[in-house]
C-alpha positions in Angstrom: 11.8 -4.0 -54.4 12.3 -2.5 -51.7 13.1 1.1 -51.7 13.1 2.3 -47.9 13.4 0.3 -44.5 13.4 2.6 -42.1 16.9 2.4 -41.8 17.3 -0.9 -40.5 19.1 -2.3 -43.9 21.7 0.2 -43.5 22.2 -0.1 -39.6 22.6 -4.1 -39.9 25.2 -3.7 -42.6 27.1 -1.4 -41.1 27.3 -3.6 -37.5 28.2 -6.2 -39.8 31.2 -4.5 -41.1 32.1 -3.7 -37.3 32.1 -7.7 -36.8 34.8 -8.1 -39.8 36.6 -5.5 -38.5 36.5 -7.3 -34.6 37.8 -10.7 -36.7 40.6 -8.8 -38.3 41.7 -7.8 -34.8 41.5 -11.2 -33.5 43.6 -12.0 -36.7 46.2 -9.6 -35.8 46.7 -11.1 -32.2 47.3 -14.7 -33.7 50.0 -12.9 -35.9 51.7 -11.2 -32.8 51.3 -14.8 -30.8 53.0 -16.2 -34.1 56.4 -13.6 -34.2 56.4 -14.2 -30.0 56.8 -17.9 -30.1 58.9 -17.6 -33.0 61.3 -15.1 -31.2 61.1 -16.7 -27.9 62.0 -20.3 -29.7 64.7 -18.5 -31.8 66.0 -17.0 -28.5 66.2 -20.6 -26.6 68.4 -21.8 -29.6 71.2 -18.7 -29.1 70.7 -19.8 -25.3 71.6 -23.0 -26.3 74.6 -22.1 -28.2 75.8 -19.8 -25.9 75.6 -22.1 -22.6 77.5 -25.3 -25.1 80.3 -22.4 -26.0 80.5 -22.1 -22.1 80.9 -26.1 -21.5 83.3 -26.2 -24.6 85.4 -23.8 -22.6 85.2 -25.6 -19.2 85.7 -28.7 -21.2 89.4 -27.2 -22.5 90.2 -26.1 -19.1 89.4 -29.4 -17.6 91.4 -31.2 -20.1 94.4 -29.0 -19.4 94.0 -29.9 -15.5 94.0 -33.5 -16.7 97.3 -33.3 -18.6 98.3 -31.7 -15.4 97.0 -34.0 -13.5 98.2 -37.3 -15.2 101.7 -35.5 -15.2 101.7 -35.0 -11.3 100.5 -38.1 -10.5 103.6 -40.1 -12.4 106.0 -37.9 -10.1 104.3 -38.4 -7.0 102.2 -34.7 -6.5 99.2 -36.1 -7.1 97.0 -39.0 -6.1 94.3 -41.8 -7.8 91.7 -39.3 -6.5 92.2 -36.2 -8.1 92.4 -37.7 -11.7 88.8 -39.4 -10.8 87.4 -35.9 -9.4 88.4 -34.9 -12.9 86.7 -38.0 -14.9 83.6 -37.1 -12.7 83.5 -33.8 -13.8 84.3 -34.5 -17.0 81.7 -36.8 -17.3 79.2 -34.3 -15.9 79.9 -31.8 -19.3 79.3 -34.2 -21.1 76.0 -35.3 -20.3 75.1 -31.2 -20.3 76.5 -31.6 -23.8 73.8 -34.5 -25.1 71.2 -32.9 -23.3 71.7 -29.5 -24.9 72.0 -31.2 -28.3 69.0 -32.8 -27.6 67.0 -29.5 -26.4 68.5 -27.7 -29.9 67.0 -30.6 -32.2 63.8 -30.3 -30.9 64.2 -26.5 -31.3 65.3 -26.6 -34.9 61.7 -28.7 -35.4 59.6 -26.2 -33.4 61.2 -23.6 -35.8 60.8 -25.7 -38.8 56.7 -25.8 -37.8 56.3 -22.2 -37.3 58.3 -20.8 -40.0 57.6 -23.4 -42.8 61.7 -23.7 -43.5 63.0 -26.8 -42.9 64.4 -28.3 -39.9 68.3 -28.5 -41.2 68.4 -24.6 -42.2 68.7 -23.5 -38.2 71.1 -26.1 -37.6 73.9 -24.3 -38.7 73.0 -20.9 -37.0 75.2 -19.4 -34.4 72.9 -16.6 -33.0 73.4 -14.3 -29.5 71.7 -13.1 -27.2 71.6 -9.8 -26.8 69.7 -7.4 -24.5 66.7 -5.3 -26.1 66.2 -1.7 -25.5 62.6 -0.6 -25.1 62.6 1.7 -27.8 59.4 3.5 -26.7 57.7 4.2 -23.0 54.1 4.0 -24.0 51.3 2.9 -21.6 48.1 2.9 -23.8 46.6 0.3 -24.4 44.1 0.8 -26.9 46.4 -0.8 -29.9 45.7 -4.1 -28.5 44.2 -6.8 -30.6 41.7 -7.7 -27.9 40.6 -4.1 -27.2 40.4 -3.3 -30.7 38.2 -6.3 -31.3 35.9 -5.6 -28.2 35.2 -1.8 -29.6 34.4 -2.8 -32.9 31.8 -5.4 -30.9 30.7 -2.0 -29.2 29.9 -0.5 -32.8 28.6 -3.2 -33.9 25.7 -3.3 -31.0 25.3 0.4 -31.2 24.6 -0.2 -35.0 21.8 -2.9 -34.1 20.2 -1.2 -31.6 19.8 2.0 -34.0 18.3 -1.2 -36.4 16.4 -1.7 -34.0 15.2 2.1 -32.9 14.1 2.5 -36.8 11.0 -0.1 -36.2 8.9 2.4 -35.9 9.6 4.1 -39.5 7.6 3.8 -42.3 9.0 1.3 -44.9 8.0 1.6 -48.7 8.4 -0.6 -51.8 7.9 -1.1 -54.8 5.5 -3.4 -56.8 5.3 -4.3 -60.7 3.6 -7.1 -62.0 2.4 -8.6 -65.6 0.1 -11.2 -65.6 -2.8 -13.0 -68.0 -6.2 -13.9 -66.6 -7.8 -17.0 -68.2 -11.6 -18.9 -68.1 -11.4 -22.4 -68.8 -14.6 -24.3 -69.5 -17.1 -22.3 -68.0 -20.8 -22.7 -68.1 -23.5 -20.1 -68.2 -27.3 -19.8 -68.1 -29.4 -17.0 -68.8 -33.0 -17.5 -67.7 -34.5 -13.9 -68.8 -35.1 -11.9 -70.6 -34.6 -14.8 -73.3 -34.0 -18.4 -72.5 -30.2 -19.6 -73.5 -27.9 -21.3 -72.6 -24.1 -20.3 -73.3 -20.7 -22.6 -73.3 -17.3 -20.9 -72.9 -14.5 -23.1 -73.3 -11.4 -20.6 -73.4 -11.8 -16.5 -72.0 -8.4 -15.0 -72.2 -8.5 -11.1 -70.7 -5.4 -9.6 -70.5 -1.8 -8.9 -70.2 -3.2 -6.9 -66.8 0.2 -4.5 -65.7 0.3 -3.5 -61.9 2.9 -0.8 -61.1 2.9 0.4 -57.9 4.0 2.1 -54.5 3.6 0.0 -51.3 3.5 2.1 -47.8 3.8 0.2 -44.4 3.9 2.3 -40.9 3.7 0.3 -38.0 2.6 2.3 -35.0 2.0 -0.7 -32.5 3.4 -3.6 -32.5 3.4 -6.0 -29.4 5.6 -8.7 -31.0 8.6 -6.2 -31.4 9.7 -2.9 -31.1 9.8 -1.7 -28.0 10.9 -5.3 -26.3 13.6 -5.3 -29.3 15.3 -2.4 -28.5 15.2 -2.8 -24.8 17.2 -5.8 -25.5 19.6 -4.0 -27.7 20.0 -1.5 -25.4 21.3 -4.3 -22.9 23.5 -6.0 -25.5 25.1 -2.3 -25.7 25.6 -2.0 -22.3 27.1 -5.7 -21.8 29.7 -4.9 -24.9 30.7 -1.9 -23.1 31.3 -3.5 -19.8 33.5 -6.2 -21.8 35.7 -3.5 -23.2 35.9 -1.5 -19.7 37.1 -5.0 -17.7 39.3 -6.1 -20.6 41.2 -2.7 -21.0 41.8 -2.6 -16.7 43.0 -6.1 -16.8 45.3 -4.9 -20.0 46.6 -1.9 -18.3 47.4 -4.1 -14.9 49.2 -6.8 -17.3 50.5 -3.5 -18.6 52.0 -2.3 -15.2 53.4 -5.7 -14.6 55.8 -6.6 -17.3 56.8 -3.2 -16.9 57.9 -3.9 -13.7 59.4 -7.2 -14.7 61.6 -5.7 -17.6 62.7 -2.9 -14.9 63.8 -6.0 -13.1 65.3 -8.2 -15.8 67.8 -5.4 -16.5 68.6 -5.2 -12.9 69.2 -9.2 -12.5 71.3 -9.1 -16.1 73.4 -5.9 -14.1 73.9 -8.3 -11.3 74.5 -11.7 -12.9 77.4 -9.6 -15.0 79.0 -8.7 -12.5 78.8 -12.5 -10.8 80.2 -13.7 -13.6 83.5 -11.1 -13.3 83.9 -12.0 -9.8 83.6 -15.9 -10.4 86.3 -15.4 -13.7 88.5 -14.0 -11.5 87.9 -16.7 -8.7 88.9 -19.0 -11.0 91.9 -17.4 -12.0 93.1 -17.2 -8.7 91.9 -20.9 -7.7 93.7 -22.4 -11.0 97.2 -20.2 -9.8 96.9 -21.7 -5.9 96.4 -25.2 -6.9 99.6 -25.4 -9.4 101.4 -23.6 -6.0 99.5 -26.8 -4.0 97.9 -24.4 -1.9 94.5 -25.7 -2.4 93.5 -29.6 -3.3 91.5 -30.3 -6.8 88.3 -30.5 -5.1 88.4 -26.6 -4.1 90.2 -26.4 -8.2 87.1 -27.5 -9.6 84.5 -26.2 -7.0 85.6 -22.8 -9.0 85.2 -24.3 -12.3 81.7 -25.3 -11.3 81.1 -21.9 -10.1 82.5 -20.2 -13.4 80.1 -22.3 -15.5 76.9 -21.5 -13.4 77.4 -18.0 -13.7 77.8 -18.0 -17.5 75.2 -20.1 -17.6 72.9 -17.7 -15.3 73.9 -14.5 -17.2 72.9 -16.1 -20.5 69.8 -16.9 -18.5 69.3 -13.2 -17.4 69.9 -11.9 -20.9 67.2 -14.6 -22.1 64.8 -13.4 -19.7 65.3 -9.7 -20.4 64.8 -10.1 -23.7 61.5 -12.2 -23.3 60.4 -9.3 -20.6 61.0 -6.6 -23.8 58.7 -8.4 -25.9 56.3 -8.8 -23.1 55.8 -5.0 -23.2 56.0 -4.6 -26.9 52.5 -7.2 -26.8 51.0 -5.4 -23.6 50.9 -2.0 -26.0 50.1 -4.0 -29.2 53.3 -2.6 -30.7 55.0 -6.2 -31.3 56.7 -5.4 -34.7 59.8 -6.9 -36.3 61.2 -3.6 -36.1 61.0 -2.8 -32.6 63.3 -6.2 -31.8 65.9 -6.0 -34.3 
């Protein structure tokens, strides 16, 4: 048994508990990756909802310019042309249509994977995008799966090479035994002083008890030691220089989607205000072609423009939110709270 190592026992079990520790890190950033994609997929489906409201909208306004258009066309205001400019861009929403419904299905199935619900329970969601406030303006790092994992790597090396720097201590253990010594068919000849001759068939001696105290100090040892916890020292060093490159790249990545959530927030500013000024284009397009002051084309040149921004506003508000979750993973601070 041994009752003393030098400290190397307790050194290697203690770097091995810094390893766990490094896995349950590494476990944490697959659970943040897990809530992103779920978010980000959850996020494309509202997108998806939203922009089909949009062409449900332009769809209604188009068919109203039909009913107008079928109408002028029996008195003699209209021509051929501007009910086929009509069919074309009828036509047009409706492939955006299939091709949305197509998009959400394979949505609903993405969800279905990373959730474990099935496929038919996000078919009858209606979700919204709306923009996330960065609840909090931190710029450390250190929560980070990855950095966490790397200093617990640290420890753990630190532990080995003090594992290794105990070499040199005495170790001690100690020794109990219980055993029987035996002579089997032995032969023996005594020559003097009187001639005769003795067979043994069967000596037993014993039980013979050893308890004992073993002591072992290595002062010099060529095969180890000193080599050993040179190399430690390097492993030490290289763990260190992991963390120290990791944790600059993580504050750069840091500095970045800050800048890009600054900028998300700006774009959604802008695309809002596109989308007033093409709302009231449109307004102002559908009054002048009733009057005849403009033909259909120019009608539904404004239409087109109405649906692009919606549809780029809902993009903005996409992309700000996926910017805000961006910043919540460069911190490590991805939490369901934080997003609701």
């Amino acid at each position: 048994m041994l009752l003393f190592s030098g400290g190397q026992v307790p050194n290697l079990s203690k770097a091995l508990s810094q390893k766990i520790d490094a896995q349950d890190a590494m476990t944490d950033k697959c659970t943040t990756d897990v809530i992103s994609d779920v978010i980000t997929c959850y996020d494309q489906l509202a997108l998806l909802t939203q922009s089909k409201k949009v062409l449900d909208e332009s769809a209604v306004r188009l068919a109203a310019e039909k009913r107008y258009a079928l109408s002028a066309l029996k008195n003699g205001f209209a021509t051929s042309y501007d009910t086929l400019k009509i069919a074309v861009a009828e036509a047009y929403l409706q492939a955006k249509v299939a091709e949305y419904e197509s998009k959400k299905t394979l949505l609903n199935q993405k969800l279905a994977q990373l959730t474990g619900k099935p496929a038919n329970t996000f078919e009858s969601l209606n979700p919204e995008l709306q923009m996330i406030a960065l609840s909090q303006a931190n710029s450390d790092v250190s929560n980070r799966p990855e950095l966490r994992a790397l200093s617990a790597g640290v420890e753990a090396q630190k532990f080995m090479l003090k594992s290794e720097k105990s070499h040199y201590l005495p170790k001690i253990q100690a020794v109990a035994s219980a055993r029987y010594d035996n002579i089997f068919k032995a032969n023996t000849d005594f020559d003097s002083p009187i001639p005769m001759g003795m067979k043994i068939d069967n000596l037993n001696m014993g039980p013979t008890f050893i308890v004992g105290v073993g002591f072992k100090w290595e002062l010099v040892n060529f095969s180890g030691g000193t080599p050993k916890v040179k190399q430690a020292r390097l492993e030490v060093e290289k763990a260190e220089n992991a963390r120290e490159e990791a944790r600059e790249l993580l504050k750069l990545n840091q500095t970045k989607v800050t800048t890009s959530y600054q900028s998300s927030v700006s774009q959604v500013e802008y695309k809002a205000k596109q989308r007033q000024a093409a709302r009231m284009a449109l307004d102002l397009a559908q009054k002048s072609y009733n009057e005849g002051m403009i033909n259909i084309t120019e009608r539904l040149a404004a239409e087109t423009e109405v649906q692009n921004a919606e549809l780029e506003y809902l993009q903005a508000i996409f992309m700000q939110r996926q910017s805000a979750i961006d910043c919540y993973k460069a911190t490590g601070e991805l939490i369901l709270s934080n997003i609701r």
